[in-house]
C-alpha positions as CSV (number, residue, x, y, z in Angstrom):
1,X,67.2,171.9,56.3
2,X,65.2,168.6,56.4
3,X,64.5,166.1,59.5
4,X,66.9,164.0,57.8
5,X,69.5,167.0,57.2
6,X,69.4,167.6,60.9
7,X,69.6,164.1,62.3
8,X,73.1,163.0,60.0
9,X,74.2,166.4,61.4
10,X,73.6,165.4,65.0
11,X,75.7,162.1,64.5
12,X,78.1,163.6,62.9
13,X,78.4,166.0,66.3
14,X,78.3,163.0,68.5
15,X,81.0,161.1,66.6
16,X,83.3,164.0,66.9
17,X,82.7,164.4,70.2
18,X,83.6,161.0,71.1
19,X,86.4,161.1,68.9
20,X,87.5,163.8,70.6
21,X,86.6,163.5,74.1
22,X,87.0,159.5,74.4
23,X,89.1,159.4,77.9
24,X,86.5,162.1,79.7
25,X,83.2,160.0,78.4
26,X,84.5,156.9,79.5
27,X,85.4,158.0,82.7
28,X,81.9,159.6,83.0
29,X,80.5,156.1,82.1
30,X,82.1,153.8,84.3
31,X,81.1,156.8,87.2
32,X,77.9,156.1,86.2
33,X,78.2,152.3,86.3
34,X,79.9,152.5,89.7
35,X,79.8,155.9,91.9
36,X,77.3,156.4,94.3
37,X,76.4,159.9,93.0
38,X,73.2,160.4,91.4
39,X,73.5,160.2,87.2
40,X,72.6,164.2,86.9
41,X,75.7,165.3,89.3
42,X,77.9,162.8,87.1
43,X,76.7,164.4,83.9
44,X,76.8,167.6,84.7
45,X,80.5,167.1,85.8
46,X,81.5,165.8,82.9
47,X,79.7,168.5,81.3
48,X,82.3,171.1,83.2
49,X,84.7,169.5,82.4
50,X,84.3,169.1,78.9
51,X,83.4,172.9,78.5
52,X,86.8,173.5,80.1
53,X,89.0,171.4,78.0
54,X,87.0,172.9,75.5
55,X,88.5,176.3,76.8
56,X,91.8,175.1,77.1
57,X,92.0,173.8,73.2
């Protein structure tokens, strides 16, 4: 698989994602634009959450 190979496939994972996940990301980005917790503990929130719905599906 080429450089080129790799990066369409990488889009293609984050369109899906945020196809997918639309109402959990932007939640996690308007935490980020207003909470008072640090961008990692936001992230990796979102993170857990997303691996649960994940779970769930």
């Amino acid at each position: 698989m080429t450089r080129a190979d790799l990066e369409i496939n990488q889009q293609d994972m984050w369109r899906i994602l945020v196809f997918e996940q639309r109402t959990a990301l932007t939640l996690a980005v308007e935490m980020l634009l207003r909470c008072q917790l640090s961008p990692e503990q936001i992230l990796t929130k979102t993170a857990m959450a997303l691996e649960g719905s994940h779970h769930d599906s």
